[in-house]
N, CA, C and O atoms as a GROMACS GRO file, in nm:
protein
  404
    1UNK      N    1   0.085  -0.117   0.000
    1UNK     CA    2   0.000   0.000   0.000
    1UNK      C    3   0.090   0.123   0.000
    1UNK      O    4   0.152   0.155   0.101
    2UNK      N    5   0.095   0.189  -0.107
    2UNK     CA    6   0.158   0.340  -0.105
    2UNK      C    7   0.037   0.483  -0.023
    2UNK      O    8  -0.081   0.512  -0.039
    3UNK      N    9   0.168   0.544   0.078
    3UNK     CA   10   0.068   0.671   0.092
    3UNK      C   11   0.062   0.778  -0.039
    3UNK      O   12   0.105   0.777  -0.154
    4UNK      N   13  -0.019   0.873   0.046
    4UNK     CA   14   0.009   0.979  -0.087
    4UNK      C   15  -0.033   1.104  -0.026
    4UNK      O   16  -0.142   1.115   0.031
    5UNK      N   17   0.042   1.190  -0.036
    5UNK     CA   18   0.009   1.331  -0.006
    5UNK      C   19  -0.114   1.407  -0.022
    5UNK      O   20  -0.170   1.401  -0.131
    6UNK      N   21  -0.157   1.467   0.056
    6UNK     CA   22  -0.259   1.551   0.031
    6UNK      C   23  -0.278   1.659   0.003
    6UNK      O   24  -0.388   1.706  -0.023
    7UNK      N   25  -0.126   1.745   0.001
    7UNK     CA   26  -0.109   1.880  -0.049
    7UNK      C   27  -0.072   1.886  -0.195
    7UNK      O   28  -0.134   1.959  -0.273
    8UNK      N   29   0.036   1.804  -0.235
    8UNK     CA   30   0.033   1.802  -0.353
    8UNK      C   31   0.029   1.665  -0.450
    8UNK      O   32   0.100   1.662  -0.550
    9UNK      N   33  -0.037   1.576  -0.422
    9UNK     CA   34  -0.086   1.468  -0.431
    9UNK      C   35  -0.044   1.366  -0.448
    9UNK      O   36  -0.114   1.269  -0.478
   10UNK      N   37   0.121   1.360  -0.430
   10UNK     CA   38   0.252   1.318  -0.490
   10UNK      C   39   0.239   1.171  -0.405
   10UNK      O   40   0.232   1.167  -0.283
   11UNK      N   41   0.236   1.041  -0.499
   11UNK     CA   42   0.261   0.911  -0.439
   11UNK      C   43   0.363   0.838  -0.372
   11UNK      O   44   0.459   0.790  -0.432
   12UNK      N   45   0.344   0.828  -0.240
   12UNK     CA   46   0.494   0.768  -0.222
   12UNK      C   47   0.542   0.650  -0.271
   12UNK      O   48   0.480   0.552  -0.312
   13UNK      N   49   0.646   0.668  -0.263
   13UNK     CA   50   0.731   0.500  -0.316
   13UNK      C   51   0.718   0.357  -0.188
   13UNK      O   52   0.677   0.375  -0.074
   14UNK      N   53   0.746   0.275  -0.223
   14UNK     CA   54   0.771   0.157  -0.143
   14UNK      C   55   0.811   0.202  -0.033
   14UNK      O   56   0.921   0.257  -0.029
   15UNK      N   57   0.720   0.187   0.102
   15UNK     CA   58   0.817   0.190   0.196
   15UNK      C   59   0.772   0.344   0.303
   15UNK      O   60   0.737   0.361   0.420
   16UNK      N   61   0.798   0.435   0.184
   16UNK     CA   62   0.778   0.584   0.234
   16UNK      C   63   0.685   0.572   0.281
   16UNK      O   64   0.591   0.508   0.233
   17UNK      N   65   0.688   0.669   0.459
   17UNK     CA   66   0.556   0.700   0.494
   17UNK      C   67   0.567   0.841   0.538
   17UNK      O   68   0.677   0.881   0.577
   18UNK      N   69   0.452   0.931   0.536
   18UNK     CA   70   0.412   1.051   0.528
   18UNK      C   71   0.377   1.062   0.660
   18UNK      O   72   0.321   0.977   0.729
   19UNK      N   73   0.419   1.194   0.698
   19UNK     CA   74   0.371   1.215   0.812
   19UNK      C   75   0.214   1.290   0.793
   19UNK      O   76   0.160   1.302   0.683
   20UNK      N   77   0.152   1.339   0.924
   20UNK     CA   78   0.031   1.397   0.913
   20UNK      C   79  -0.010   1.499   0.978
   20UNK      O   80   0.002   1.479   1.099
   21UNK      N   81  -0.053   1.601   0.952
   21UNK     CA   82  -0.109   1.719   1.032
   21UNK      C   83  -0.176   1.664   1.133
   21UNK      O   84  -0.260   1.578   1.107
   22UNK      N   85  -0.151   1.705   1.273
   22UNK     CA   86  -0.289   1.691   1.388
   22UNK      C   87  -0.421   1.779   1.360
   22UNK      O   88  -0.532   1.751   1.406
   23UNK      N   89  -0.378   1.943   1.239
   23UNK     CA   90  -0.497   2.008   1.258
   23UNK      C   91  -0.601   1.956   1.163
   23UNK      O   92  -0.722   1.969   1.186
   24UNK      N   93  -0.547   1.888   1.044
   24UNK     CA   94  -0.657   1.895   0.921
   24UNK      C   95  -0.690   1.738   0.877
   24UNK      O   96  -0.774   1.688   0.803
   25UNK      N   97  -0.547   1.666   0.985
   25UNK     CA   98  -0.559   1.506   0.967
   25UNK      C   99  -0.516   1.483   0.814
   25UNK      O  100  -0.550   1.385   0.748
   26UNK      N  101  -0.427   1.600   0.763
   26UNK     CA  102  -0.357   1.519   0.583
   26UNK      C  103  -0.246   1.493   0.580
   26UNK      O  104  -0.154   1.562   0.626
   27UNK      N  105  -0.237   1.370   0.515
   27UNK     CA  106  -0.074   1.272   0.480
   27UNK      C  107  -0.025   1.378   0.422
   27UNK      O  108  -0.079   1.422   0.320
   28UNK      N  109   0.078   1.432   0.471
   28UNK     CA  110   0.172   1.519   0.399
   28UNK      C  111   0.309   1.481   0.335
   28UNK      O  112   0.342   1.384   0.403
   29UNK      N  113   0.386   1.498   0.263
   29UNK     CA  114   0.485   1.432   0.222
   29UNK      C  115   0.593   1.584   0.275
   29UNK      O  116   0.552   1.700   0.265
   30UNK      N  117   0.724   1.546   0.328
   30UNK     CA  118   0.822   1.618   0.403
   30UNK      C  119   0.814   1.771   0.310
   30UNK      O  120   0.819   1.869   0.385
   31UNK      N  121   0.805   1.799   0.187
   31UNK     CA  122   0.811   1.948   0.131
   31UNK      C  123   0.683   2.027   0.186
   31UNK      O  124   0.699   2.133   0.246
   32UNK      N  125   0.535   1.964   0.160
   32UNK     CA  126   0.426   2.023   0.204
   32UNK      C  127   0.435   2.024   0.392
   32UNK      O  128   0.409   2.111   0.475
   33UNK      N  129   0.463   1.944   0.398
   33UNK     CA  130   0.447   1.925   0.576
   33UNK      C  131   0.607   2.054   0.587
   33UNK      O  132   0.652   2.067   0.701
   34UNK      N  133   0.661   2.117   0.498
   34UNK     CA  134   0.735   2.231   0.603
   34UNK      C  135   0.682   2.357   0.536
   34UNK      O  136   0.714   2.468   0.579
   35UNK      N  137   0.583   2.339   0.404
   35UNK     CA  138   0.527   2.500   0.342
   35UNK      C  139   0.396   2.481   0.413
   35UNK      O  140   0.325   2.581   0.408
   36UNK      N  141   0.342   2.368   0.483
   36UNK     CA  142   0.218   2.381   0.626
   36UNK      C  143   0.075   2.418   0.502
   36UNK      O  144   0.062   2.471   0.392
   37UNK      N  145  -0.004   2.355   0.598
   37UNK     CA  146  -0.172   2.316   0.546
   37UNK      C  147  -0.264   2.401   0.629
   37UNK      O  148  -0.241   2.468   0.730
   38UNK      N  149  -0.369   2.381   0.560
   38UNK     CA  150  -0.485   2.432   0.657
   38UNK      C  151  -0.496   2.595   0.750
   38UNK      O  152  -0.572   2.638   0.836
   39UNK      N  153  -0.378   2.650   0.675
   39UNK     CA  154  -0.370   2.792   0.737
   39UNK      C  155  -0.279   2.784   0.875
   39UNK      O  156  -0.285   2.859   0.972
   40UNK      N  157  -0.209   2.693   0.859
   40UNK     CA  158  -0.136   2.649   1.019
   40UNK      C  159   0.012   2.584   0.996
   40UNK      O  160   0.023   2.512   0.897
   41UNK      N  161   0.103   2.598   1.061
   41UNK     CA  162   0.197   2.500   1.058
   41UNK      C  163   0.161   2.392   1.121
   41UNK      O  164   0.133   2.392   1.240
   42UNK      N  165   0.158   2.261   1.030
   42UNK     CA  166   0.127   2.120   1.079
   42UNK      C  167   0.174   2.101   1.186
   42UNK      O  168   0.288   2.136   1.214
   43UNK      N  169   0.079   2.030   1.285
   43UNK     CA  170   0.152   2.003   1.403
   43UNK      C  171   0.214   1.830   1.346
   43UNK      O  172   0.125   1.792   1.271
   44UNK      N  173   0.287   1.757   1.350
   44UNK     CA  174   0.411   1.685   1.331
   44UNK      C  175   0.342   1.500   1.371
   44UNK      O  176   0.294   1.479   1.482
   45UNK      N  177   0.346   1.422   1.297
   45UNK     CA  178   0.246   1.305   1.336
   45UNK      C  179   0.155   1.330   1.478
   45UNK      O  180   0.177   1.255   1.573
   46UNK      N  181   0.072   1.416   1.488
   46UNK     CA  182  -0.072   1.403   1.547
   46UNK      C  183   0.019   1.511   1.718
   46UNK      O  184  -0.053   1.570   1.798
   47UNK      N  185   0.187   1.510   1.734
   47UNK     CA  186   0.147   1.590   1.858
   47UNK      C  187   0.080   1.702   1.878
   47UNK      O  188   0.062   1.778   1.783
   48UNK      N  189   0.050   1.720   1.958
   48UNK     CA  190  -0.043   1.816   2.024
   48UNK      C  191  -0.165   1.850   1.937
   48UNK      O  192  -0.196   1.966   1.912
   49UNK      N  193  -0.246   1.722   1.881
   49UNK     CA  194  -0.332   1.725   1.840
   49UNK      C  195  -0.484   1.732   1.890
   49UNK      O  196  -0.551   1.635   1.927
   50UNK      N  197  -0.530   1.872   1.886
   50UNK     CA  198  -0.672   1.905   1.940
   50UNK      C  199  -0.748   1.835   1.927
   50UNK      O  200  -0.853   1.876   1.976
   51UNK      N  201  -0.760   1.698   1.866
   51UNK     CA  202  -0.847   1.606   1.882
   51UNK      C  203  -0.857   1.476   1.968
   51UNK      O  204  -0.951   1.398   1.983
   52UNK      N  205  -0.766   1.478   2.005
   52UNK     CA  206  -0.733   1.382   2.102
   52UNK      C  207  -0.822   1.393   2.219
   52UNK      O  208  -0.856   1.496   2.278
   53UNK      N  209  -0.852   1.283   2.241
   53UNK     CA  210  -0.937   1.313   2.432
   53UNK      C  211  -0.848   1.273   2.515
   53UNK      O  212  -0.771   1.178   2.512
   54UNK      N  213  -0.877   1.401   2.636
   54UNK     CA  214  -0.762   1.365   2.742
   54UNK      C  215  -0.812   1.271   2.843
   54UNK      O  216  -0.925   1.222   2.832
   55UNK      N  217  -0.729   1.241   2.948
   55UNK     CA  218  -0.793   1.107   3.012
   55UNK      C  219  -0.856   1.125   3.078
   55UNK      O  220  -0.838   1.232   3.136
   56UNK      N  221  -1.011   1.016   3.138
   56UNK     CA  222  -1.093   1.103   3.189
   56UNK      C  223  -1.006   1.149   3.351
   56UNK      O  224  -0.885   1.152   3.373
   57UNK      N  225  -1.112   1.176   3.439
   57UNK     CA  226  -1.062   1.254   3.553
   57UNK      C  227  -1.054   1.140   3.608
   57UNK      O  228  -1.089   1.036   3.552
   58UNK      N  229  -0.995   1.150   3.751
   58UNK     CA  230  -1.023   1.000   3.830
   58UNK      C  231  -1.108   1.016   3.888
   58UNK      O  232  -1.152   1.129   3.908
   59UNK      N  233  -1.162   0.908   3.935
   59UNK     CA  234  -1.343   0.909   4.012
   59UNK      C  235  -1.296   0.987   4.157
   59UNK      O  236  -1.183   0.973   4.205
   60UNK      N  237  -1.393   1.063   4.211
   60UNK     CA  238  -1.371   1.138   4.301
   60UNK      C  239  -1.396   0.972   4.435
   60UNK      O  240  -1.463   0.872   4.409
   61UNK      N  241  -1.349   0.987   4.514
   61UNK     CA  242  -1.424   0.916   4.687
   61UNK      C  243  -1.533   0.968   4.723
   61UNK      O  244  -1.542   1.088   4.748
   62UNK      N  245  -1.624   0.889   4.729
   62UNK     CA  246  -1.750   0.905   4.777
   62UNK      C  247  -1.711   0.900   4.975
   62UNK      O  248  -1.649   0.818   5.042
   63UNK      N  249  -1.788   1.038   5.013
   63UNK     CA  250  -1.770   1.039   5.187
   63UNK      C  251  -1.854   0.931   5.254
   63UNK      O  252  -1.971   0.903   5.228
   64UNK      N  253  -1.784   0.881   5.336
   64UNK     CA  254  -1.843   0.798   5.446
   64UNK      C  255  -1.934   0.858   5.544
   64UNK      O  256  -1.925   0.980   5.551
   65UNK      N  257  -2.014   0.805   5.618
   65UNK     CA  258  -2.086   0.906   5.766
   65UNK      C  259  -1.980   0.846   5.872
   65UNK      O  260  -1.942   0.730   5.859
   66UNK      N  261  -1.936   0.926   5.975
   66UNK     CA  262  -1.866   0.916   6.058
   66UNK      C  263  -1.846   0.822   6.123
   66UNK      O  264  -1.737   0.773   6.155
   67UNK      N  265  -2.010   0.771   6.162
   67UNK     CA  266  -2.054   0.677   6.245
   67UNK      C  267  -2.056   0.526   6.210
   67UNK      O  268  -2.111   0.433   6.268
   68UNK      N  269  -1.982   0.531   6.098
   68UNK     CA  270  -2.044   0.407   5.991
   68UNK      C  271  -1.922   0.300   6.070
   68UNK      O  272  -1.815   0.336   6.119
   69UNK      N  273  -1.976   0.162   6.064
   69UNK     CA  274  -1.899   0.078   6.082
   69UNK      C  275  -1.886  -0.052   6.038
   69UNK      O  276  -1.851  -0.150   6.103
   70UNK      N  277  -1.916  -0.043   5.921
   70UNK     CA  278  -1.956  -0.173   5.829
   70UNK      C  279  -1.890  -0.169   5.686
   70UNK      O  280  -1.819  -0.074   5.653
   71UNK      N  281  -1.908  -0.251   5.622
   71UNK     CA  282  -1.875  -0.292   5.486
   71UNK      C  283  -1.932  -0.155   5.406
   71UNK      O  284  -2.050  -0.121   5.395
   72UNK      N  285  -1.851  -0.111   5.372
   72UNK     CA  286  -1.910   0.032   5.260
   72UNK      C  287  -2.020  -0.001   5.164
   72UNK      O  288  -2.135   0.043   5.163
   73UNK      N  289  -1.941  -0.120   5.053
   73UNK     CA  290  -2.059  -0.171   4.942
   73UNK      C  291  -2.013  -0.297   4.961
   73UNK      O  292  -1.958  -0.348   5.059
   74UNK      N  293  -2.051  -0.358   4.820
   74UNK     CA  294  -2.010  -0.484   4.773
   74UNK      C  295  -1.872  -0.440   4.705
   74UNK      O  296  -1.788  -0.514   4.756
   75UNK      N  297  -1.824  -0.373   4.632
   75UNK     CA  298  -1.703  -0.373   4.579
   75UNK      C  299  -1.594  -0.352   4.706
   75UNK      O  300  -1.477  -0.324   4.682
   76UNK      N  301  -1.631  -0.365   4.812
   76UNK     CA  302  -1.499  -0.343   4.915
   76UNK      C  303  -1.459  -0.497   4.957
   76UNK      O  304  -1.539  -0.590   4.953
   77UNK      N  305  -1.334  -0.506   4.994
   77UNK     CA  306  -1.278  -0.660   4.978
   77UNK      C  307  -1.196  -0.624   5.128
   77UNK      O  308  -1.143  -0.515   5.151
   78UNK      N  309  -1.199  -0.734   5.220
   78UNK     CA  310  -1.141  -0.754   5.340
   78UNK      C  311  -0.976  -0.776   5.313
   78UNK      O  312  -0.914  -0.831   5.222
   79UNK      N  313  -0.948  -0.726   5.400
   79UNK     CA  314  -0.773  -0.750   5.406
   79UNK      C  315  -0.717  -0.793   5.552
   79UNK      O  316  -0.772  -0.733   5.644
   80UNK      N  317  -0.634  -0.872   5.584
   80UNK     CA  318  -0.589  -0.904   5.684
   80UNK      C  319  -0.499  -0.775   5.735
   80UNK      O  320  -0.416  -0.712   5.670
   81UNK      N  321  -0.550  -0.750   5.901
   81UNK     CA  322  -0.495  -0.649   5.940
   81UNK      C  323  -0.494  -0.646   6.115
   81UNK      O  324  -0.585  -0.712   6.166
   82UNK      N  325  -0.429  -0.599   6.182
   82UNK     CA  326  -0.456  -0.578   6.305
   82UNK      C  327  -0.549  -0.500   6.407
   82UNK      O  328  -0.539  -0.491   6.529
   83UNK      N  329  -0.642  -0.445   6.319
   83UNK     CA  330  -0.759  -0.396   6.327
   83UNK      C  331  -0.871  -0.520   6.332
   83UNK      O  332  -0.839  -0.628   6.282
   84UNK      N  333  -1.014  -0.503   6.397
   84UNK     CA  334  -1.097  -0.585   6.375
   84UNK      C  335  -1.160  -0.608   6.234
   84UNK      O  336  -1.197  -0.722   6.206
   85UNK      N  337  -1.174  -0.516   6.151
   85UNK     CA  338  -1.210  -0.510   6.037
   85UNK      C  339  -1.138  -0.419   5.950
   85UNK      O  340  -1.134  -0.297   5.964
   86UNK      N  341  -1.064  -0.510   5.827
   86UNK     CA  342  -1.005  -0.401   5.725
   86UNK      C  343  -1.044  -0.373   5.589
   86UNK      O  344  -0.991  -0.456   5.514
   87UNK      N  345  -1.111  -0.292   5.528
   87UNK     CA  346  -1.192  -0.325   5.404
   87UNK      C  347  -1.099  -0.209   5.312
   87UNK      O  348  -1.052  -0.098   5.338
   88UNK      N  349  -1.101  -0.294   5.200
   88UNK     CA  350  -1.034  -0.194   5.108
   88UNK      C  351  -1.126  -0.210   4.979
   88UNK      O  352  -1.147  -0.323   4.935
   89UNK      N  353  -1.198  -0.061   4.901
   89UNK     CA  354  -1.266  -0.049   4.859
   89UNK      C  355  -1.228   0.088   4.718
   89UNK      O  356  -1.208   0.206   4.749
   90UNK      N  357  -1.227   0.041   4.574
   90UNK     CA  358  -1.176   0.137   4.459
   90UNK      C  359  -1.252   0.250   4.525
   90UNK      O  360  -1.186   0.326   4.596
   91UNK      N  361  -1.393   0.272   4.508
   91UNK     CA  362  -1.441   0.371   4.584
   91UNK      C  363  -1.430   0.463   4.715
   91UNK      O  364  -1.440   0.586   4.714
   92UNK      N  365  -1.412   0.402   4.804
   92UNK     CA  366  -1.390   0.476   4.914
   92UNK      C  367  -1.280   0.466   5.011
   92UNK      O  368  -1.279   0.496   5.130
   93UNK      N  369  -1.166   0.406   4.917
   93UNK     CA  370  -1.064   0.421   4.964
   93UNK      C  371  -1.044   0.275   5.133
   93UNK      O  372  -1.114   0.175   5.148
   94UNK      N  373  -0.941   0.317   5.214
   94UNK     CA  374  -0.890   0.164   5.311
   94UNK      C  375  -0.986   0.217   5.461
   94UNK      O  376  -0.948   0.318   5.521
   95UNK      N  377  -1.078   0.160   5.498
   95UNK     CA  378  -1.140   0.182   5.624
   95UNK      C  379  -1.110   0.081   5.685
   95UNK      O  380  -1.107  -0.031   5.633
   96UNK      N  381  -1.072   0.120   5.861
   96UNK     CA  382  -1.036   0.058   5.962
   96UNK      C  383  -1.148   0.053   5.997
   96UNK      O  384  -1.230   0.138   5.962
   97UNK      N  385  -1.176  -0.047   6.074
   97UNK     CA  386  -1.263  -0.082   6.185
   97UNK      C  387  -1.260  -0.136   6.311
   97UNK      O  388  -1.276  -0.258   6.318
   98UNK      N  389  -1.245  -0.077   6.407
   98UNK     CA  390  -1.179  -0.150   6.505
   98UNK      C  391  -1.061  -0.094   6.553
   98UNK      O  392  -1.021   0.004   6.490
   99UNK      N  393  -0.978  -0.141   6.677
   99UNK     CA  394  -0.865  -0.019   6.719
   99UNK      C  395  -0.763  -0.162   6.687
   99UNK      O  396  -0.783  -0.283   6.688
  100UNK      N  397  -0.638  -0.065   6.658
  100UNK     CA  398  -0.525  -0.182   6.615
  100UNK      C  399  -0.435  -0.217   6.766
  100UNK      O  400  -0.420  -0.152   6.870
  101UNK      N  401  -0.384  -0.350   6.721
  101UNK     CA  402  -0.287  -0.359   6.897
  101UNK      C  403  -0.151  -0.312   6.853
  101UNK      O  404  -0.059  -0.303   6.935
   0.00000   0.00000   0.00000
């Protein structure tokens, strides 16, 4: 499979590969990719490409009530600990239960 430019439509040979604008997404071949597309200097195979999605956020911790002294949900998993109860949970993070010796 040959690429092929999108500025000046020029086929590459065996092998050649074209880089690509992040703004306009076109195979450019090295002369067009430095006289730049789309009213912009190409940003350089896709860095800092405005289309990209960034990662989502991380899930915030949901608050506990003070008073609570039990298993948070079902996704919390017991751990051996010197506490009476040790639950470790993606959500709400490592709750003790119980005083340690």
């Amino acid at each position: 499979m040959f690429d092929a430019c999108g500025g000046c439509e020029r086929r590459g040979t065996a092998g050649e590969v074209f880089d690509w604008c992040a703004h306009c997404e076109l195979s450019l071949c090295p002369g067009c990719l430095q006289r730049g597309c789309c009213g912009s200097v190409p940003a350089d195979s896709g860095r800092g490409a405005p289309r990209e999605l960034p990662d989502p956020p991380p899930p915030e911790r949901e608050a506990l009530p003070e008073d609570f002294g039990g298993r948070c949900c079902t996704r919390a998993r017991a751990v051996a600990c010197s506490c009476a109860f040790h639950w470790v949970c993606t959500r709400h993070g490592d709750l003790h239960v119980g005083t340690h010796d």
